[in-house]
C-alpha positions in Angstrom: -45.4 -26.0 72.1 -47.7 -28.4 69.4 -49.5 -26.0 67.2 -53.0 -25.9 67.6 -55.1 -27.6 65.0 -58.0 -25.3 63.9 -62.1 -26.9 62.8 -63.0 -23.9 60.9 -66.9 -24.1 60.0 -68.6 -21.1 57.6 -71.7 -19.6 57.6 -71.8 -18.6 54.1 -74.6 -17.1 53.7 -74.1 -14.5 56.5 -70.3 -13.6 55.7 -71.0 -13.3 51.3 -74.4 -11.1 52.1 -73.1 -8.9 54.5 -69.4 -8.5 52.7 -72.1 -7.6 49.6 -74.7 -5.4 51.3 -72.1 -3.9 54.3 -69.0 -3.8 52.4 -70.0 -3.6 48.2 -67.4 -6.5 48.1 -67.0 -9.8 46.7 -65.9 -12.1 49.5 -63.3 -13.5 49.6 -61.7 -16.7 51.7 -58.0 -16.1 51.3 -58.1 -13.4 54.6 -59.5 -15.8 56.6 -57.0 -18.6 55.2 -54.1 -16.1 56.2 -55.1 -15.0 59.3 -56.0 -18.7 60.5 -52.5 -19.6 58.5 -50.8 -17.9 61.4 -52.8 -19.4 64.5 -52.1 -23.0 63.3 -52.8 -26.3 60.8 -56.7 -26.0 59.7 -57.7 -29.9 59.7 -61.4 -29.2 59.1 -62.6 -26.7 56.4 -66.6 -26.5 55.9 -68.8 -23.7 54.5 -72.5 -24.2 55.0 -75.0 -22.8 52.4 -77.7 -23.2 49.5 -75.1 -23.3 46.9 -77.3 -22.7 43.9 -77.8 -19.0 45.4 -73.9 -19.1 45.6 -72.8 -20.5 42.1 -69.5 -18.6 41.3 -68.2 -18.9 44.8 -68.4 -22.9 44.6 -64.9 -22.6 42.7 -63.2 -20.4 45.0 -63.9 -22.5 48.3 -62.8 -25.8 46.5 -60.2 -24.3 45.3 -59.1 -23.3 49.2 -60.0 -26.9 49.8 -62.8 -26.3 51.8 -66.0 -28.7 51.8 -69.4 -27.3 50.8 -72.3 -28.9 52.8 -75.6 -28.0 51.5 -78.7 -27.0 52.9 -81.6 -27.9 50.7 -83.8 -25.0 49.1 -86.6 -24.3 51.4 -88.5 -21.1 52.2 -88.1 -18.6 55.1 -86.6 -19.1 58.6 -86.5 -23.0 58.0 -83.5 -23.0 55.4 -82.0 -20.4 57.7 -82.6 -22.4 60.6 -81.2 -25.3 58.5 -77.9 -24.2 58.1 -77.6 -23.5 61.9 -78.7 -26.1 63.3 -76.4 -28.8 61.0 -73.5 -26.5 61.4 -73.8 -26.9 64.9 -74.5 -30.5 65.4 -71.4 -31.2 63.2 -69.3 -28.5 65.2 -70.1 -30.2 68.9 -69.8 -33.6 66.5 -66.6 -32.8 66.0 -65.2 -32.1 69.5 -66.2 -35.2 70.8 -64.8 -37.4 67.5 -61.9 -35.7 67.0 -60.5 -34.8 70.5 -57.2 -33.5 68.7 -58.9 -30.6 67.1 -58.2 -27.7 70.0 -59.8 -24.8 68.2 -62.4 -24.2 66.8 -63.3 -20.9 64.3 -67.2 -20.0 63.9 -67.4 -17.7 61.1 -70.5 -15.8 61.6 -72.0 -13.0 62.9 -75.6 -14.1 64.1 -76.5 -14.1 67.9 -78.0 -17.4 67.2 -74.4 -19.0 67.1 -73.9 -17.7 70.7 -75.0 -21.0 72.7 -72.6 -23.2 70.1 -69.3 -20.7 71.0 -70.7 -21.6 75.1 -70.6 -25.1 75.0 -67.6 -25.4 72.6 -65.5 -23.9 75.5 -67.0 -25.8 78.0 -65.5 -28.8 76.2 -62.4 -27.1 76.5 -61.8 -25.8 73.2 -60.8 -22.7 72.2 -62.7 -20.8 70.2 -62.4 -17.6 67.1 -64.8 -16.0 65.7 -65.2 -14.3 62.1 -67.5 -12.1 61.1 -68.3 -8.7 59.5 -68.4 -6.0 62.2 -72.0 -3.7 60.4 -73.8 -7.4 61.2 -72.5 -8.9 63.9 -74.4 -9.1 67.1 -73.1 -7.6 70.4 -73.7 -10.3 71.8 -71.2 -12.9 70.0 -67.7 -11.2 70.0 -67.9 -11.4 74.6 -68.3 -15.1 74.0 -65.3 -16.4 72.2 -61.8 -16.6 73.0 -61.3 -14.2 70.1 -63.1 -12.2 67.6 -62.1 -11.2 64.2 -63.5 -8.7 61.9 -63.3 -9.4 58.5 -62.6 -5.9 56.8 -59.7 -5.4 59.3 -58.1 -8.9 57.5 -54.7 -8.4 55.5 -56.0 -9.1 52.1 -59.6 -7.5 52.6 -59.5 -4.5 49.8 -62.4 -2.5 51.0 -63.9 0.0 48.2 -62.5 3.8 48.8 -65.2 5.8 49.6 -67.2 8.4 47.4 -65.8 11.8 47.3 -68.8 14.1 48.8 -69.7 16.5 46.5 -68.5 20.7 46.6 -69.4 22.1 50.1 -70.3 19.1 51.8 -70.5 19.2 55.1 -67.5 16.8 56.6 -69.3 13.9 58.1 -68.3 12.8 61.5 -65.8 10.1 62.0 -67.6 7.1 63.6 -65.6 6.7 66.8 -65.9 2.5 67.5 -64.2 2.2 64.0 -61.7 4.7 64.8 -58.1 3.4 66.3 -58.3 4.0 70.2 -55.4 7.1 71.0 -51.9 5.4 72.0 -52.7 6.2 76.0 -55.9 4.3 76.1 -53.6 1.2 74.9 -51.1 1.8 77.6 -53.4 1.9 79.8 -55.2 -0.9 79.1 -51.7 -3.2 78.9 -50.2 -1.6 81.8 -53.8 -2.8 84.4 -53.3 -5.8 83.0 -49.6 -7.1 83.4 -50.5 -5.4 87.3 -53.3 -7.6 87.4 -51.4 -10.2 85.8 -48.2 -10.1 88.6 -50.7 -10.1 91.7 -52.0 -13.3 90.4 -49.0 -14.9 89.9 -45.3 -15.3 90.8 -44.6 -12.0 89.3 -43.2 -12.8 85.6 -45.0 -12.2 83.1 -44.3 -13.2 79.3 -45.7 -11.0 76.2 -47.8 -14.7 75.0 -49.3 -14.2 78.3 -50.0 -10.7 78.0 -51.7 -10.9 75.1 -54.0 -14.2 76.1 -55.4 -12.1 78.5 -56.1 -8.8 76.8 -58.3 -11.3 74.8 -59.7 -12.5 77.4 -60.5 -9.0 78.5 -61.7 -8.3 75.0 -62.5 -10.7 72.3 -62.1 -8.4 69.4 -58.7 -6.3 70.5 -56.4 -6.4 68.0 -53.1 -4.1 67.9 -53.3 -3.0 64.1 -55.9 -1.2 65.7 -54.0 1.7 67.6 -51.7 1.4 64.4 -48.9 -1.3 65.0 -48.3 -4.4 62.9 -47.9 -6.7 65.8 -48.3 -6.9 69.4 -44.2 -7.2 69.7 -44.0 -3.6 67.8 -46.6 -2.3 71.0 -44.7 -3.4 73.5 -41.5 -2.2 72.3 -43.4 1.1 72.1 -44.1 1.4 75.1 -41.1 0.3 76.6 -39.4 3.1 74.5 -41.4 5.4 76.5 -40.6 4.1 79.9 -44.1 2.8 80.5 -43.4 -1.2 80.2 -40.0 -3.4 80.7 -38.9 -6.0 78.3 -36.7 -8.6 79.2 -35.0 -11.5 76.8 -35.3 -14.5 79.2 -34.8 -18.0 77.8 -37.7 -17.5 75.2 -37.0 -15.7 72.1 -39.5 -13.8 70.9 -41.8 -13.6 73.9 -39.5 -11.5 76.8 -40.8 -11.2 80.3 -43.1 -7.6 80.4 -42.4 -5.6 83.9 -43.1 -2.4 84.9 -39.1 -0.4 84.8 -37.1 -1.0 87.8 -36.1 2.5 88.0 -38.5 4.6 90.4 -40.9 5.5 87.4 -43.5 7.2 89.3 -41.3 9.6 91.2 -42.8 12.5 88.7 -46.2 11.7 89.2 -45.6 11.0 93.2 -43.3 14.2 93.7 -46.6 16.0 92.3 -49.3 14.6 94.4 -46.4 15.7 97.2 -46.0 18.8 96.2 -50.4 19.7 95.5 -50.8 17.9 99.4 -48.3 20.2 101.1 -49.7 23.5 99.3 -53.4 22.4 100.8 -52.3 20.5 104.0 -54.4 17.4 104.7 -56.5 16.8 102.4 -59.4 14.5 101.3 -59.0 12.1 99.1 -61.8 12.9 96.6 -61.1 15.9 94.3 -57.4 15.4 94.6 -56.9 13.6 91.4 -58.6 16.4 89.4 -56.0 19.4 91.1 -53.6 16.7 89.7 -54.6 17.3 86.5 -54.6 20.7 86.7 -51.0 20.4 87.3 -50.9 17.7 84.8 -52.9 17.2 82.1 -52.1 14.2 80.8 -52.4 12.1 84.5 -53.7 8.9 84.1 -53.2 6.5 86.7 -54.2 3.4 84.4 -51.1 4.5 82.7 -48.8 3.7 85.1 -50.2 0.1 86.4 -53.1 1.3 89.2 -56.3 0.2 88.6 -57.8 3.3 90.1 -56.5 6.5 92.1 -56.9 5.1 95.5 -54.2 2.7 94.5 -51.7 5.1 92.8 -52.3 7.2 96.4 -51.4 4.2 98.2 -49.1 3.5 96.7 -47.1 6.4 97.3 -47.7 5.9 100.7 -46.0 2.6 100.8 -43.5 4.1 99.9 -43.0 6.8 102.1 -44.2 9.9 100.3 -47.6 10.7 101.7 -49.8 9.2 104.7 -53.7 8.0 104.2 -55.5 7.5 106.6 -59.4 7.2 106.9 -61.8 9.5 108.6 -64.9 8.2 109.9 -66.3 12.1 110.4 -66.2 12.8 106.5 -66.4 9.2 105.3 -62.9 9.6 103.1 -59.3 9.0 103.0 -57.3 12.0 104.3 -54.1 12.3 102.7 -51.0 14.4 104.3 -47.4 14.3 103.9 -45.6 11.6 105.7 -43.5 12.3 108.6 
C-alpha cells in the first residue's frame, strides 16, 4: 500500500495561545511531527502567523523544516481573518496543484476552519485535525476524517497539577477527559465489526476496523481506555472471548470475528430461563429482569445493536419464539417449541 503523503498547514496563533493560556505550556512541534511521522511522508509543512508576536518560536519551526508564512500586523478580526483566509486558499491551492498530496492535517481548533475540512474531502482527500481540546469547537472534530488532541500527543509534558491545600474538598473528575470504562470500548468495537460484516462479505480486517470507528468518531483514540495501540485492544478483547483474531495473509492486521464457539449461550440460556419463570411475556421490561439476573448485560457487548436484536437472535436460533401482538402493540416472547 503507497504511504500517504501528508500537507500539514498550522494555525499558529491558535495552537501557541491556547497550549499557553489552556495548558501553561510552551508549544511545542515535535508531537505533532511524531504523531504525523507515523501516518506517512509530510511533503508540505506551513505555519501561518504574525511572527513578530511569535519571535522565539521562529527557530523551532525552521528547525522542523517547516515554512513560516506571514500575515502582516493589522488590528482586530482582519489579521485574524488574514491568517484564515490565506491558509485556506493555499490549502484548496494545494489539492488541485499537487494531486499526489492525499492528506491533508488542519491544525486548529476554530469553527471557522470547518467549511475548509468540507470541501477538502469533497476533493477526496483525507483529512486530520489538531488542536487543543479546552478551545476547540464542537463543531470541527465531526468534520474530519480524524481529530487529534494535542495534550494527549506522546511528547506533550503537561504541567502536574497544584496540590489543593489541607482539607480541600476533592474536586470532581471531569468525565469527557476521563478514559471511557473497558465495556463501553467493547461495546463500541463489537456494533461496529456487526455493522461492518452486514455490509460486506463478512471479513473484516483490524485496518478496517479502526477506519471506521473514525469514521464513527473523529477523535477516538485507544490510549484513551488505556492501551498503547489499537492491536493491544483487540487482543484484549479477544482474551476475554468478546472478539476473534485471525492471522490471514496480512501480518499485522488479522481478520476481527465474533468467536465461533456459541458465545452467547450464557446470556441466551438466561433470557430462557427469566421467559419460562413468567410465561409469555412482552418484550419491553424484559431486558431490565435480565439485569436483575445479571448485572453486567449489555447487549452492545456482544455485537446487537439493540435488545430487539439480541432477542431475535435467540430466536433464530431456536431458543425463544417472538412474535408480535397487534392488541398490546409489542413483541411477545415465549419459549420455542
Amino acid at each position: 500500500m503507497d504511504e500517504e503523503r501528508i500537507g500539514l498547514f498550522i494555525d499558529y496563533e491558535n495552537l501557541a495561545i491556547g497550549a499557553r493560556d489552556d495548558l501553561n505550556i510552551q508549544f511545542d512541534f515535535k508531537p505533532i511531527a511524531d504523531a504525523l511521522a507515523e501516518r506517512g511522508r509530510v511533503v508540505v509543512r506551513r505555519a501561518y502567523a504574525d511572527w513578530a508576536s511569535f519571535e522565539k518560536d521562529r527557530q523551532m519551526l525552521a528547525d522542523n523544516q517547516v515554512e513560516l508564512i506571514e500575515i502582516p500586523q493589522r488590528r482586530g478580526r482582519v489579521r485574524k481573518n488574514a491568517a484564515d483566509i490565506k491558509m485556506a486558499v493555499d490549502a484548496v491551492e494545494l489539492a488541485f496543484e499537487r494531486d499526489y498530496v492525499t492528506s491533508f492535517v488542519i491544525c486548529t481548533g476554530d469553527s471557522d476552519f470547518t467549511p475548509l475540512v468540507q470541501k477538502l474531502r469533497e476533493l477526496n482527500k483525507k483529512v486530520i485535525g489538531v488542536g487543543l481540546k479546552a478551545s476547540t469547537s464542537a463543531m470541527l472534530p465531526p468534520a474530519c476524517d480524524e481529530f487529534l488532541f494535542y495534550e494527549r500527543l506522546g511528547g506533550v509534558e503537561l504541567p502536574k497539577p497544584k496540590k489543593p491545600a489541607k482539607k480541600a474538598k476533592k474536586p470532581e473528575p471531569v468525565a469527557e477527559t476521563e478514559p471511557r470504562a473497558p465495556e463501553d470500548v467493547a461495546a463500541l468495537v463489537t456494533t461496529t465489526l456487526a455493522g461492518l460484516q452486514r455490509s460486506s462479505d463478512g471479513t473484516v480486517r483490524s485496518s478496517s476496523l479502526k477506519r471506521a470507528l473514525l469514521r464513527k468518531d473523529p477523535t477516538f483514540s485507544e490510549a484513551d481506555h488505556g492501551f498503547r495501540g489499537f492491536g493491544e485492544l483487540l487482543r484484549h478483547l479477544a482474551g476475554n472471548s468478546i472478539v476473534e483474531l485471525t492471522e490471514d495473509g496480512s501480518r499485522g492486521d488479522p481478520v476481527v470475528d465474533f468467536p465461533k464457539t456459541d458465545a452467547h449461550s450464557k446470556e441466551f440460556d438466561l433470557l430462557a430461563s427469566i421467559v419460562k419463570k413468567g410465561g409469555s411475556q412482552p418484550l419491553s421490561g424484559l431486558k431490565d429482569q435480565l439485569r436483575k439476573r445479571q448485572a453486567d448485560f449489555n447487549e452492545r457487548r456482544l455485537g446487537y445493536s439493540g435488545f430487539l436484536r439480541f432477542v431475535q437472535a435467540a430466536s433464530a436460533v431456536g431458543v425463544v419464539d417472538l412474535q408480535w401482538d397487534d392488541e398490546s402493540g409489542d413483541y411477545v416472547v415465549s419459549l420455542a417449541d
